[in-house]
N, C-alpha and C positions, 0 to 999 in steps of 0.2 A: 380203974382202967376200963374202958367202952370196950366194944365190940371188934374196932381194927385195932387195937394194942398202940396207942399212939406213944409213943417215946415222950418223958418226960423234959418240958421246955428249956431244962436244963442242957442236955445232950445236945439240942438247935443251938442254943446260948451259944455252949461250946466251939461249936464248929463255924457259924457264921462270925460270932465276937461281937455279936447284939440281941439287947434283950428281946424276946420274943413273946409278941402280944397274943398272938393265935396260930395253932396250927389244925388245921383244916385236913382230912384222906380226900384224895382228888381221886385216887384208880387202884389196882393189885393185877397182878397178872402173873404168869408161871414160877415166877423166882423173887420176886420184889412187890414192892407198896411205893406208893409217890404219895407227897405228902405239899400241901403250901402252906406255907411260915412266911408269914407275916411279924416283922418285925417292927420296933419303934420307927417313929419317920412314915416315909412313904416306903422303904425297902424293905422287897418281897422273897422269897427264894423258893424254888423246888427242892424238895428231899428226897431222896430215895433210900429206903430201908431193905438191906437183900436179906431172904430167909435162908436160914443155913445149907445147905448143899449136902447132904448128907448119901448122895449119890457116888460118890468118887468123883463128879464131874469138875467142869474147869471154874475156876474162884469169880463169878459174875462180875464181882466189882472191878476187879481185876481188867478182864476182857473190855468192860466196859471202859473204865477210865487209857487204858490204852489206844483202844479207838478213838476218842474224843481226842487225848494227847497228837495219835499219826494225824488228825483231818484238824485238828487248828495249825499246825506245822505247814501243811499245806493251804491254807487261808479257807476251809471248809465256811460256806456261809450258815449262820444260826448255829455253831456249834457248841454245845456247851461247855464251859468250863467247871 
């Protein structure tokens, strides 16, 4: 395993439902790592890996994917899914 701990391409597999040729560290910042997966084809995706939270504080992924959920509800442009 390198230096940024990259999750093995199985775990991308998993969750995209395509095999996955390369995955790439794009950035890291307070709570998470982003990641580009490259998979078969031309189809590309962002990962995000959050570090444990060992603060008591609120569940990143959580707050995260909620927010993303309220602003495509509302037609948010660029938002991710």
């Amino acid at each position: 395993m390198d230096k940024h701990n990259i999750p093995e391409p199985a775990v991308w597999e998993s969750l995209t439902g395509r095999p996955v040729i390369r995955v790439s560290h794009l950035g890291a910042g307070g709570n998470s790592r982003v990641w580009r997966i490259d998979c078969d084809g031309e189809i590309n995706y962002a990962g995000k890996q959050y570090f444990p939270d060992n603060r008591g504080g609120s569940n990143r992924m959580t707050v995260e994917t909620t927010t993303f959920s309220f602003l495509n509800r509302r037609r948010g442009p660029c938002v991710p899914r």
